[in-house]
C-alpha positions as CSV (number, residue, x, y, z in Angstrom):
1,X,118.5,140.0,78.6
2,X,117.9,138.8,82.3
3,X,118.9,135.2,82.0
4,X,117.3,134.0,85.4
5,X,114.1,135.2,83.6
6,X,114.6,133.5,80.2
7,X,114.7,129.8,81.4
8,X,111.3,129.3,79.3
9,X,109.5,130.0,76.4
10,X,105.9,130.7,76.1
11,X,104.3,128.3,73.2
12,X,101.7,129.5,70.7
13,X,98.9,127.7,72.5
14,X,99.6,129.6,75.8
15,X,101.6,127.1,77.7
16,X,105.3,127.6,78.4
17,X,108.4,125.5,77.6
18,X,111.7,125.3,79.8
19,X,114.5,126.1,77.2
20,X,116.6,123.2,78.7
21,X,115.5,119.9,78.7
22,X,117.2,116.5,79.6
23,X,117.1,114.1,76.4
24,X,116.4,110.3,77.5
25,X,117.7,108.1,74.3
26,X,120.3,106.0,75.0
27,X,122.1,103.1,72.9
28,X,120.8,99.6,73.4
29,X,123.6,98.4,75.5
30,X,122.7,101.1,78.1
31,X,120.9,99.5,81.1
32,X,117.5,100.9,81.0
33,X,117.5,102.1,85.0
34,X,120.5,104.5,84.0
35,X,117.4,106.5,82.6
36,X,115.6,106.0,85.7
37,X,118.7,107.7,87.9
38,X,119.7,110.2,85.3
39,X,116.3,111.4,85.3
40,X,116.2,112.2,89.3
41,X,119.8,113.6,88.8
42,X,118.6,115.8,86.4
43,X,115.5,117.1,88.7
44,X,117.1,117.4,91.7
45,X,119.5,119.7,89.8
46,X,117.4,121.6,88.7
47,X,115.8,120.7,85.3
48,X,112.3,120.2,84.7
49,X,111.8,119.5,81.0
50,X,112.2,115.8,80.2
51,X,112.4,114.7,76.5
52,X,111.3,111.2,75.6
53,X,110.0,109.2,73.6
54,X,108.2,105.9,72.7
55,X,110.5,104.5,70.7
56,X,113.1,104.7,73.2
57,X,111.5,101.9,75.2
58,X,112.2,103.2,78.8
59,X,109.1,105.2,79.8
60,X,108.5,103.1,82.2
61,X,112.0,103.6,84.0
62,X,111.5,107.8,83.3
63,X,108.2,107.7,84.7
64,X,109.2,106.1,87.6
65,X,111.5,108.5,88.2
66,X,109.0,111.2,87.8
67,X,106.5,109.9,90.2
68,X,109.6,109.4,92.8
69,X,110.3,113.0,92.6
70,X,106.9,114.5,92.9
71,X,105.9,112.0,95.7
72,X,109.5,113.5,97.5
73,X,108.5,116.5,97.2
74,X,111.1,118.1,95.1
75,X,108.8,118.6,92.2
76,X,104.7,119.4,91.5
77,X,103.5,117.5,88.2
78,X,102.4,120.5,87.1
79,X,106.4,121.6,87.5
80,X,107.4,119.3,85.1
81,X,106.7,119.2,81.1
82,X,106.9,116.3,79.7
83,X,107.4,115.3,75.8
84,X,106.9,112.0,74.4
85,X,106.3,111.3,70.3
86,X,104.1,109.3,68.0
87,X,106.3,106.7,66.6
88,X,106.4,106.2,62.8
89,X,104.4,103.1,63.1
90,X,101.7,104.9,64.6
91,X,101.0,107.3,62.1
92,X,97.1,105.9,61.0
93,X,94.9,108.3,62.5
94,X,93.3,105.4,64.3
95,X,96.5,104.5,66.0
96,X,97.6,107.4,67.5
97,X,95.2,107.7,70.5
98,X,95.9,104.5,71.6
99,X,100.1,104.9,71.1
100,X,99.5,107.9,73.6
101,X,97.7,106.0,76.0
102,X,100.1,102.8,75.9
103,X,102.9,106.0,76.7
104,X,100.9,107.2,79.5
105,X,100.0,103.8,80.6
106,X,104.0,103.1,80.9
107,X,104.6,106.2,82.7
108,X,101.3,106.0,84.9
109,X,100.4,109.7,84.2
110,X,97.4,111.3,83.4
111,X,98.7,113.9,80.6
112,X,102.0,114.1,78.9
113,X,102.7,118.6,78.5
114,X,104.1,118.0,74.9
115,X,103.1,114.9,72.2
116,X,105.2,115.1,68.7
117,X,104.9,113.1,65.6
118,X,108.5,112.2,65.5
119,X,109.5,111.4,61.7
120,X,107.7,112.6,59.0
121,X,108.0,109.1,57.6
122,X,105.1,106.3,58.1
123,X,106.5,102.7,58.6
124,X,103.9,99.3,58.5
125,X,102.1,99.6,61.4
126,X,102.5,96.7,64.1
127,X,104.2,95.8,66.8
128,X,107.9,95.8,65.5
129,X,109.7,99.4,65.9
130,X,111.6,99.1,63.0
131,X,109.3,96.1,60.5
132,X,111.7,94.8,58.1
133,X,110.7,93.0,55.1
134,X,112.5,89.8,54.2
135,X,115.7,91.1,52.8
136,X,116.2,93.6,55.5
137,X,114.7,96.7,54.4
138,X,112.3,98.7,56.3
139,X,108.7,98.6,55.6
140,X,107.5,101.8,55.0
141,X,103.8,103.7,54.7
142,X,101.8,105.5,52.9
143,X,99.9,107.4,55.7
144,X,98.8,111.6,54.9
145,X,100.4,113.2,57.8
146,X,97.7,116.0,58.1
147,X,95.5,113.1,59.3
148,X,97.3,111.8,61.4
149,X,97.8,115.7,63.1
150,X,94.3,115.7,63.3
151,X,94.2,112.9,65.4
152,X,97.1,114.5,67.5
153,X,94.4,117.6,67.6
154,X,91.8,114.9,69.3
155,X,94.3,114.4,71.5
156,X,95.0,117.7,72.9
157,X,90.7,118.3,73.1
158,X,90.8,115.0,74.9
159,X,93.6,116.4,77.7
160,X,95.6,113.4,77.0
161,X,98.6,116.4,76.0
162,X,98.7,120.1,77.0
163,X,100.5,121.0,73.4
164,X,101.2,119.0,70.0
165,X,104.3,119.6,67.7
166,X,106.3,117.9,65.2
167,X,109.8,116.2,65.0
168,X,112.2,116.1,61.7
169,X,109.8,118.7,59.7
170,X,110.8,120.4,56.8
171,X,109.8,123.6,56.1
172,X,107.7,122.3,53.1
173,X,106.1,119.4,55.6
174,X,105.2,122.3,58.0
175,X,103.4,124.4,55.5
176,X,101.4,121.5,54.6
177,X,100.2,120.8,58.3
178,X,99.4,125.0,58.6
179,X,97.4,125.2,55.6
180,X,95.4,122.2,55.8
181,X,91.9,123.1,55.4
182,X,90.3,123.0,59.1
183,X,93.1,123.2,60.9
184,X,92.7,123.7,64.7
185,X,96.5,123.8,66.8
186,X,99.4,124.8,65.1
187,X,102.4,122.8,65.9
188,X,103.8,124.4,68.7
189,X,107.4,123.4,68.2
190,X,109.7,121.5,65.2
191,X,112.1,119.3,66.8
192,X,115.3,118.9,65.0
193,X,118.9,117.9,65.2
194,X,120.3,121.3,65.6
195,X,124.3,122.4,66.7
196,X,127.1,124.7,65.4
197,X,127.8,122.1,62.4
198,X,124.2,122.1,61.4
199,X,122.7,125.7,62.8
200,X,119.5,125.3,60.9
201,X,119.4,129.2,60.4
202,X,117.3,128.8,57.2
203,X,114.6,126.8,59.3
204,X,115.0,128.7,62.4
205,X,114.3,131.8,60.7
206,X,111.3,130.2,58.9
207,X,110.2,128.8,62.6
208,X,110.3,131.7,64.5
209,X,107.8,133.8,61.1
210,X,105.3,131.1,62.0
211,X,105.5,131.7,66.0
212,X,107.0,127.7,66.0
213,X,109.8,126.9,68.7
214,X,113.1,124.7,67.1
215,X,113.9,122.6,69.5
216,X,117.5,120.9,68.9
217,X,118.5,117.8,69.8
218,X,122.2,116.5,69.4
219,X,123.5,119.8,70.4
220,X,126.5,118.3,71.8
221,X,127.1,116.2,68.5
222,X,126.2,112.7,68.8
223,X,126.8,110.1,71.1
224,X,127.4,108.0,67.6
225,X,125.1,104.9,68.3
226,X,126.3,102.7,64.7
227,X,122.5,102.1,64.1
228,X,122.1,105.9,63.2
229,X,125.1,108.0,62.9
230,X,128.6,106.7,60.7
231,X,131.8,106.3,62.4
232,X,133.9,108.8,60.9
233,X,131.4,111.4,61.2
234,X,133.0,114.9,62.9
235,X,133.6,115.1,66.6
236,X,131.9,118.5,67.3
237,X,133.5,119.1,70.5
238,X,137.1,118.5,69.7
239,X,136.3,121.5,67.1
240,X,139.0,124.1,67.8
241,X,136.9,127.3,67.9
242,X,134.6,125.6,70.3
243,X,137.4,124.8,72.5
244,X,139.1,128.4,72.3
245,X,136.2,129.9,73.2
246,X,135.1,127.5,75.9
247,X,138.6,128.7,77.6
248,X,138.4,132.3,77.4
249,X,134.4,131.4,79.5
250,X,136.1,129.1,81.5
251,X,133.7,126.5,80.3
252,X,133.9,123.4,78.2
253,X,132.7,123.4,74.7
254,X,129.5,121.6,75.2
255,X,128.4,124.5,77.1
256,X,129.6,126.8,74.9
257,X,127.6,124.6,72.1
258,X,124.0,124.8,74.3
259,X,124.9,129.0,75.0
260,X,125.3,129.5,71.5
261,X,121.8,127.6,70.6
262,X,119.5,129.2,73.5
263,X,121.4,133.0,72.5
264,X,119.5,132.4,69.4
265,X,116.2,131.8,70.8
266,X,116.8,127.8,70.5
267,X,115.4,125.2,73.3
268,X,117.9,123.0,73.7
269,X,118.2,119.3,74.4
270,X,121.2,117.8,76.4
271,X,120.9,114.3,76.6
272,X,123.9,112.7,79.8
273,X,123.7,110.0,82.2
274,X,126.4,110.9,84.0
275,X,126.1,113.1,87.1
276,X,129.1,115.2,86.3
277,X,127.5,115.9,82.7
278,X,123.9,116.6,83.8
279,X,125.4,119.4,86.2
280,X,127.6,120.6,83.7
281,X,124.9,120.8,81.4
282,X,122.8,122.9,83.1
283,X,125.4,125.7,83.7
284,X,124.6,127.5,81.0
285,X,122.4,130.2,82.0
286,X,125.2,132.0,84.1
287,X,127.4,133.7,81.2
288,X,126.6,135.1,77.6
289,X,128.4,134.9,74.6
290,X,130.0,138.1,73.3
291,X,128.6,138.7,69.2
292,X,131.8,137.7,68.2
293,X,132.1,134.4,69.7
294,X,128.2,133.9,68.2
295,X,130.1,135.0,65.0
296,X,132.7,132.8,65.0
297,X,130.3,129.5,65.8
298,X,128.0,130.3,63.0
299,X,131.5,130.1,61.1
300,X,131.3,126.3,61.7
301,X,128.3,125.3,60.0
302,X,128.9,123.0,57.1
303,X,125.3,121.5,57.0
304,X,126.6,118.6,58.9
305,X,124.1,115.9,59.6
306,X,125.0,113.0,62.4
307,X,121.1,111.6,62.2
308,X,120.2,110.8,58.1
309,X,117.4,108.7,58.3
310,X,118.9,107.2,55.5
311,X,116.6,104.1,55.7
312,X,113.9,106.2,54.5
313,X,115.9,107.8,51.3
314,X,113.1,107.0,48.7
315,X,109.6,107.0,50.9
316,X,108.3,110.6,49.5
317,X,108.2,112.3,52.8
318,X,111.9,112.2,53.3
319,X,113.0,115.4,55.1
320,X,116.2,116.2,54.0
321,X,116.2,116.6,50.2
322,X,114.9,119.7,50.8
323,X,117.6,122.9,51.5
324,X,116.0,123.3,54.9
């Protein structure tokens, strides 16, 4: 495998997909021009995928950064692919346009390259990210998600995105967006939380029979935000395998985490602010993993879940009571 060659992934709608991308959430207390200058870090070294999202409230500051480097002249927009998603609250079919163009609006671009509906789970539409109701739970929907993909489909005919996908899918949630009755785009990708404690093989496998890219995010674990992920949950790279093999590559074991994914046809996802990370990060495409080092890290799954959704437990399009 010539790994110079391999740095992207051609979709089933025709367009292509860098297999490394920089992820942009960050916790709340994180100032929200770190994005800004992690994101021009992250081009001028070299990546050109960007992973975002609407939810995460600093398009504004990504897009920014964006524009900066194209108008330098490091970077062509058509150099770049961009991802943002359909937040839950968005999910009417009447909504989603406009949720696009509010994204675009805030990043002052003419197209994003890749638009995802990001949780199979509706929430009350509105302005609130996360509507509670009066004791504190969250106001959930009843919206049929092949609708709302339709409107993603208008979309796509209305170059407002290149490609559409999905985010959080189960295999079951899948089938029901490729069998509904006048379908017109597949999803082109199914992005999950994906790393040598949760390897999603089972949904990989299923992926890849229906020409649909898994793209994993949390690949380096978590960076265990206490709105999302429990504190005692694992730290994946203080895992001893991952560490032994990190020192016979003369790596560290978040590279060896990212080497492991892309070896098995995986895009990954690294989200960093820091300088140091972001380079590290993208040194992955310079070594290979011998089959029993892949061996070994498929040892570690224990279907180990940092991101539950566990607000969502009882709406009937939770994702994860299914196996895969």
């Amino acid at each position: 495998m010539d790994l110079k060659r391999s740095r992207a992934v051609k979709l089933n709608d025709g367009h292509s997909m860098p297999v490394l991308g920089l992820g942009t959430l960050a916790p709340e207390e994180v100032p929200k021009s770190k994005a800004r200058e992690a994101t021009k870090v992250a081009i001028d070294v070299g990546y050109r995928h960007v992973d975002a999202a609407y939810i995460y409230q600093n398009e504004e500051e990504v897009g920014q950064a964006l524009r900066e480097k194209i108008a330098d002249g490091t970077v062509k927009r058509e150099d770049l692919f961009y991802t943002t998603k359909l937040w839950a609250t968005f999910f009417r079919p009447e909504l989603v346009r406009p949720a696009l163009e509010r994204s675009l609006k805030k990043l002052q671009l003419d197209y994003v390259d890749l638009f995802l509906i990001h949780v199979p789970v509706a929430m009350k539409p509105g302005e609130e990210l996360l509507p509670k109701d009066a004791s504190g739970e969250i106001v959930l929907d009843a919206v049929d998600l092949r609708e709302t993909w339709a409107a993603l489909e208008k979309c796509k005919d209305a170059g407002l995105t290149k490609s559409i996908g999905v985010s959080n899918f189960n295999h079951e949630q899948l089938d029901m967006i490729l069998n509904k009755p006048g379908l017109k785009y597949k999803p082109v990708c199914n992005q999950v939380e994906c790393h040598p404690y949760l390897n999603q093989s089972k949904l990989l496998e299923f992926c890849k029979s229906k020409d649909i890219v898994l793209v994993a995010y949390s690949v380096l674990g978590s960076q265990r935000d206490p709105n999302w992920v429990q504190e005692d949950s694992p730290h994946l790279l203080e895992d001893p395998v991952l560490k032994e093999i990190a020192k016979k590559h003369n790596r560290n074991p978040g590279q060896i985490s990212m080497r492991f994914l892309l070896q098995r046809g995986v895009v990954v996802l690294a989200k960093s602010f820091s300088e140091k990370r972001i380079k590290e990060n993208f040194q992955v495409f310079d070594f290979e993993l011998t089959p029993e080092d892949m061996k070994a890290i498929e040892g570690l799954n224990r279907n180990f879940r940092y991101f539950k959704l566990s607000f969502a437990v009882h709406h009937p399009c939770y994702p994860y009571s299914e196996e895969y």
